[in-house]
Kinemage of the C-alpha trace (Angstrom):
@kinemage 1
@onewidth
@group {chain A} dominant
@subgroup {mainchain}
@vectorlist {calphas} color= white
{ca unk a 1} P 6.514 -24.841 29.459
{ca unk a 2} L 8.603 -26.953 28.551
{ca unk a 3} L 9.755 -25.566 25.051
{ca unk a 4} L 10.436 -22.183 27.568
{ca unk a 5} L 12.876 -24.120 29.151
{ca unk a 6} L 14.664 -25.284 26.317
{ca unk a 7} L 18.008 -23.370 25.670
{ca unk a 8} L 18.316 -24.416 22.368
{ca unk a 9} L 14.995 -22.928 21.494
{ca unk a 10} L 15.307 -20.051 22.678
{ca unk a 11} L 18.400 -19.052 21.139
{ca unk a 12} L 16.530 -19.983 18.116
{ca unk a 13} L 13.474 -17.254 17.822
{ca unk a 14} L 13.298 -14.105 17.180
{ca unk a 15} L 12.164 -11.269 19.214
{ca unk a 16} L 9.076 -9.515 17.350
{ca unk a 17} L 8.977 -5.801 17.851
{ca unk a 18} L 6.055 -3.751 17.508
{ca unk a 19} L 6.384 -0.113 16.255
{ca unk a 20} L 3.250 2.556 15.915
{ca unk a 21} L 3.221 5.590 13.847
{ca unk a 22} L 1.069 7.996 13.032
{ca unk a 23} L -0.051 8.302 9.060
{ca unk a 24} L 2.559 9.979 7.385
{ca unk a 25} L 5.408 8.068 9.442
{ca unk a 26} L 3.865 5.343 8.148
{ca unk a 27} L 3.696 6.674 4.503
{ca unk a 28} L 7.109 7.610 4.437
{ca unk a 29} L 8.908 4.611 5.811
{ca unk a 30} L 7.154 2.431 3.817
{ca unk a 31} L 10.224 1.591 1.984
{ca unk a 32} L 12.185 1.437 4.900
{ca unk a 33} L 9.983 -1.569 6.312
{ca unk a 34} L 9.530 -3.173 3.379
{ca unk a 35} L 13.874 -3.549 3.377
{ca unk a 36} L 13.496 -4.905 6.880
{ca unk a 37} L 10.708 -6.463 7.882
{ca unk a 38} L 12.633 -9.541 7.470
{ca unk a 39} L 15.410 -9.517 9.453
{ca unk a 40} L 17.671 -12.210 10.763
{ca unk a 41} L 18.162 -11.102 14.147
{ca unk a 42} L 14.108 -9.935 14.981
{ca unk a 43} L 10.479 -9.762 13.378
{ca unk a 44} L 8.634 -6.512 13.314
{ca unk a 45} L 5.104 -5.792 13.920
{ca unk a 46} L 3.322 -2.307 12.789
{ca unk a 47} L 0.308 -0.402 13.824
{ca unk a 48} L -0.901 2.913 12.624
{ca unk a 49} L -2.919 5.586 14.849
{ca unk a 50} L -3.181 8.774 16.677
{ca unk a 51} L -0.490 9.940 18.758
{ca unk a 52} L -2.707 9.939 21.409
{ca unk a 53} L -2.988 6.336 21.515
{ca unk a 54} L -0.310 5.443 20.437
{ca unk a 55} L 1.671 6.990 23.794
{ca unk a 56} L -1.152 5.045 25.345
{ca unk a 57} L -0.055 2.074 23.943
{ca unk a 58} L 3.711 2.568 24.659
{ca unk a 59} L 2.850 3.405 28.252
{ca unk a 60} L 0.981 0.282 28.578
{ca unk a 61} L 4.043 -1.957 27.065
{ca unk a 62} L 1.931 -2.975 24.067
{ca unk a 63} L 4.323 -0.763 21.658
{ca unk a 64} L 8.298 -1.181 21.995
{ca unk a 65} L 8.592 1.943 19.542
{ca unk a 66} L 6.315 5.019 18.374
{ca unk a 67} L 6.998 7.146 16.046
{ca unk a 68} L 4.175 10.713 17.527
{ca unk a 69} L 3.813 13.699 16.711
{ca unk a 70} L 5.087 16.092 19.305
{ca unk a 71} L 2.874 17.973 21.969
{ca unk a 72} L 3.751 20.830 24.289
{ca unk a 73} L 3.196 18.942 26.737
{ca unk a 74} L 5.867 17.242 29.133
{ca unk a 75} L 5.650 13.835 28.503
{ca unk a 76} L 4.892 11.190 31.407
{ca unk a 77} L 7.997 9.526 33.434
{ca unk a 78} L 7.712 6.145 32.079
{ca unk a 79} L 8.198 7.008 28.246
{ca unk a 80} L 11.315 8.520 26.685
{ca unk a 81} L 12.145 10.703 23.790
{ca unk a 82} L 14.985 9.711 22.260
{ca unk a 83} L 14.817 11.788 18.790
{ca unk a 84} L 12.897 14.377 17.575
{ca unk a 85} L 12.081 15.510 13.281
{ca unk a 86} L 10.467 18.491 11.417
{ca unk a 87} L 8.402 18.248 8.515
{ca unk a 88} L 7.510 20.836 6.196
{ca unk a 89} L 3.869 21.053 5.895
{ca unk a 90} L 3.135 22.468 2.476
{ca unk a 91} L 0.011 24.637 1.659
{ca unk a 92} L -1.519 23.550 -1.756
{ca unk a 93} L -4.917 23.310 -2.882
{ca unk a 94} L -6.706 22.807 -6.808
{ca unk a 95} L -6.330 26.575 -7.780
{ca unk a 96} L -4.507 29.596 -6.779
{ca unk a 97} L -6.294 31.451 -3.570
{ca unk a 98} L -5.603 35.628 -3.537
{ca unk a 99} L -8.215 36.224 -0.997
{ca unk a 100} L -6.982 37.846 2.583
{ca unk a 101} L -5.566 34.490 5.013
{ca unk a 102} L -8.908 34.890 7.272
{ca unk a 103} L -10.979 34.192 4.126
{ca unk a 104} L -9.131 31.204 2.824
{ca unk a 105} L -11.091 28.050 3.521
{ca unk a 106} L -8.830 25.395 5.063
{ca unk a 107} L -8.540 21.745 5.271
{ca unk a 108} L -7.173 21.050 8.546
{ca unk a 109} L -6.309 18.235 10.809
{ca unk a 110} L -9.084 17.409 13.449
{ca unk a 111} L -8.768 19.911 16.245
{ca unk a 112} L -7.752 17.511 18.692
{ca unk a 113} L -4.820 16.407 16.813
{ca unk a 114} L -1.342 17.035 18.388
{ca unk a 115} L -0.546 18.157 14.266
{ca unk a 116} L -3.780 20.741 14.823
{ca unk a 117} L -1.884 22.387 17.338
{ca unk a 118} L 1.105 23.481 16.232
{ca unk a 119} L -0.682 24.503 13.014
{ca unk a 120} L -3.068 26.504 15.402
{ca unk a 121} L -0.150 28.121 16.897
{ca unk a 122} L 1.575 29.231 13.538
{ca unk a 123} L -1.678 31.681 13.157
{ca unk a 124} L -2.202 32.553 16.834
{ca unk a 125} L 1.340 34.132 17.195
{ca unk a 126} L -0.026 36.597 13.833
{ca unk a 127} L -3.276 36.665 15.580
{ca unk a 128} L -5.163 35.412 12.884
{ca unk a 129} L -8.268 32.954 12.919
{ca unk a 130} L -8.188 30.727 9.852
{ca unk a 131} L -12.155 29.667 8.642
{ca unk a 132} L -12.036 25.770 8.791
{ca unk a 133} L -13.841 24.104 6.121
{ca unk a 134} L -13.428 20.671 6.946
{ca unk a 135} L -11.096 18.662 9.495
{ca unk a 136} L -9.974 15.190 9.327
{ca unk a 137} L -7.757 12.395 10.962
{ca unk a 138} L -6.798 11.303 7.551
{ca unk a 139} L -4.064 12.685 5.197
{ca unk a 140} L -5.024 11.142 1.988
{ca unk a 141} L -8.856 12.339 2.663
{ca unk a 142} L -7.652 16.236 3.184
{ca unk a 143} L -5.646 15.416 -0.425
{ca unk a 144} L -8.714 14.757 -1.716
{ca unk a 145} L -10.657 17.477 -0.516
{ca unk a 146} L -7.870 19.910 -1.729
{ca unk a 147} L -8.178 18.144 -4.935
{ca unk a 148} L -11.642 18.540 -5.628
{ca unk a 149} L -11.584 22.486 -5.063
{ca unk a 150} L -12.539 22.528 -1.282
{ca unk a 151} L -9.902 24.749 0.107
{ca unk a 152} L -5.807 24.603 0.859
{ca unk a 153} L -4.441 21.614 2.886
{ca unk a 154} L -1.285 21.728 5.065
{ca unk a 155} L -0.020 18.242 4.117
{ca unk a 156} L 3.690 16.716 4.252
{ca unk a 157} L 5.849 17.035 0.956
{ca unk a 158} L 5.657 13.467 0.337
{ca unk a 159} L 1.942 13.728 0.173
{ca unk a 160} L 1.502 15.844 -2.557
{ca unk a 161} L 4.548 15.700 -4.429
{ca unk a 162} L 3.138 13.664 -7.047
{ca unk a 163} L 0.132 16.063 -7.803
{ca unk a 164} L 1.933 19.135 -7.589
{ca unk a 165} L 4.030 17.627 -10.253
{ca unk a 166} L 1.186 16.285 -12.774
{ca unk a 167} L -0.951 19.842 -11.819
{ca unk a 168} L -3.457 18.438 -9.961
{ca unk a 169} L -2.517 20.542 -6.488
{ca unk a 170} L -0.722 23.820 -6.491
{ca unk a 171} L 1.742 25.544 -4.296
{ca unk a 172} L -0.210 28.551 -2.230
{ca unk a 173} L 1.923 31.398 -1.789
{ca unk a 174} L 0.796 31.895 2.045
{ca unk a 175} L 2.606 34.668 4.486
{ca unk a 176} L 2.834 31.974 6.881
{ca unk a 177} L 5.364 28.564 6.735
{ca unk a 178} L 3.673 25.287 8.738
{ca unk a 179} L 5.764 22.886 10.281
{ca unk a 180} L 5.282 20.037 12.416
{ca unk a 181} L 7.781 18.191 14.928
{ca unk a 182} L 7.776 14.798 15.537
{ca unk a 183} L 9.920 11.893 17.411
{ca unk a 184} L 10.284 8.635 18.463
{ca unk a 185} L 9.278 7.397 21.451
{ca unk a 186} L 10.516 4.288 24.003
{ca unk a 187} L 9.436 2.989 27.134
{ca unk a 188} L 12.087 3.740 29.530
{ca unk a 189} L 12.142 -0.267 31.288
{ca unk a 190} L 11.028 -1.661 27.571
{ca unk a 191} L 12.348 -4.462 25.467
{ca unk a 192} L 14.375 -2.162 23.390
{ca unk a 193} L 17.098 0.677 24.085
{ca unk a 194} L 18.312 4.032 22.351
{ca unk a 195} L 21.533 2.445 21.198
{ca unk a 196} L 19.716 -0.718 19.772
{ca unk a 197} L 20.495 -1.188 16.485
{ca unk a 198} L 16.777 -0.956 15.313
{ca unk a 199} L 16.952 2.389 16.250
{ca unk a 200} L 19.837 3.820 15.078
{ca unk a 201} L 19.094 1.941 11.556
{ca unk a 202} L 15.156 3.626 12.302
{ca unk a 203} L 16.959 6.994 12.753
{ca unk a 204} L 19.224 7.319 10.516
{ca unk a 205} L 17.033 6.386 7.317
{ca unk a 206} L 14.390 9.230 8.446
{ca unk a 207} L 17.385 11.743 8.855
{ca unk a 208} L 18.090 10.940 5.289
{ca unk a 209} L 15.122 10.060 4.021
{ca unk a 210} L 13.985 13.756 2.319
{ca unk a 211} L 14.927 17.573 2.847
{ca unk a 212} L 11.621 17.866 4.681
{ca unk a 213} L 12.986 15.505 7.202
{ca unk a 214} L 15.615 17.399 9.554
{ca unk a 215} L 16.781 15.868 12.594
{ca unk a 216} L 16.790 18.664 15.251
{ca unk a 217} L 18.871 18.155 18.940
């Protein structure tokens, strides 16, 4: 109690703030962290899960940022959406698939995933039901399914880029593009604000970050 009092001290440390993401967020800021995880004015603290829990999380005050993928939802009160991303999410698989899209066995994000619906609704609005051959919560996993000769995966560009360039995915030409929107998320009586400087540094390094990453208004 008494080192709370003390002026001195706390003018000396650092506020930590926590930020969760789902996987590929994760993936693809990796760099970005690993620049400022060390800052002078703050620490940073990471955690990786579902969207689902993570809004949990944020609503509880145990995140000051998350980084979700976007439901169609309306999102509660006490949470606000301050920017929102698409990704590209690229069809590739071991070998080159000419059977009809209902035939085609996917690898798909589980079906409770906020990514597994907005995939779902790419093939509802051509009214077509895609056969599921496996679903997962993991990214890398579905990689290695497509690998192996399972089916096509719908994974990010960042994913895969490496395989499609050494041959060890390929490109599907599908009659259907998949996309997935994403944002980032504050509480709105947190720790942190849109015009912090965490976020705006956060923000801009995913706007420039890849051509698969477009900032949308």
């Amino acid at each position: 109690w008494q080192k709370a009092q003390s002026t001195s001290l706390r003018q000396t440390l650092k506020p930590t703030y926590t930020i969760g993401m789902f996987d590929n967020a994760a993936l693809r800021l990796g760099s970005f962290f690993q620049k400022h995880m060390h800052q002078d004015a703050f620490h940073l603290a990471l955690q990786i899960s579902t969207t689902e829990k993570l809004l949990t999380k944020l609503r509880l005050g145990l995140l000051d940022i998350a980084i979700c993928v976007l439901d169609n939802k309306p999102h509660q009160k006490d949470i606000q959406l301050i920017e929102t991303f698409t990704e590209s999410l690229i069809p590739v698989a071991a070998q080159p698939y000419t059977a009809p899209l209902e035939r085609i066995p996917f690898l798909f994000y589980n079906k409770e995933s906020y990514s597994r619906k907005q995939i779902d609704a790419a093939f509802t609005k051509k009214g077509i039901q895609p056969t599921v051959f496996a679903e997962s919560t993991s990214v890398l996993f579905m990689q290695e399914l497509a690998r192996l000769g399972c089916g096509v995966a719908l994974l990010p560009e960042n994913v895969v880029q490496t395989d499609l360039a050494q041959g060890l995915l390929q490109k599907q030409s599908l009659p259907l593009t998949f996309q997935r929107n994403y944002g980032i998320f504050i509480p709105k009586h947190g720790n942190i604000h849109k015009n912090h400087p965490l976020i705006k540094t956060l923000t801009s390094y995913i706007n420039n970050s890849g051509e698969n990453l477009l900032a949308t208004k």
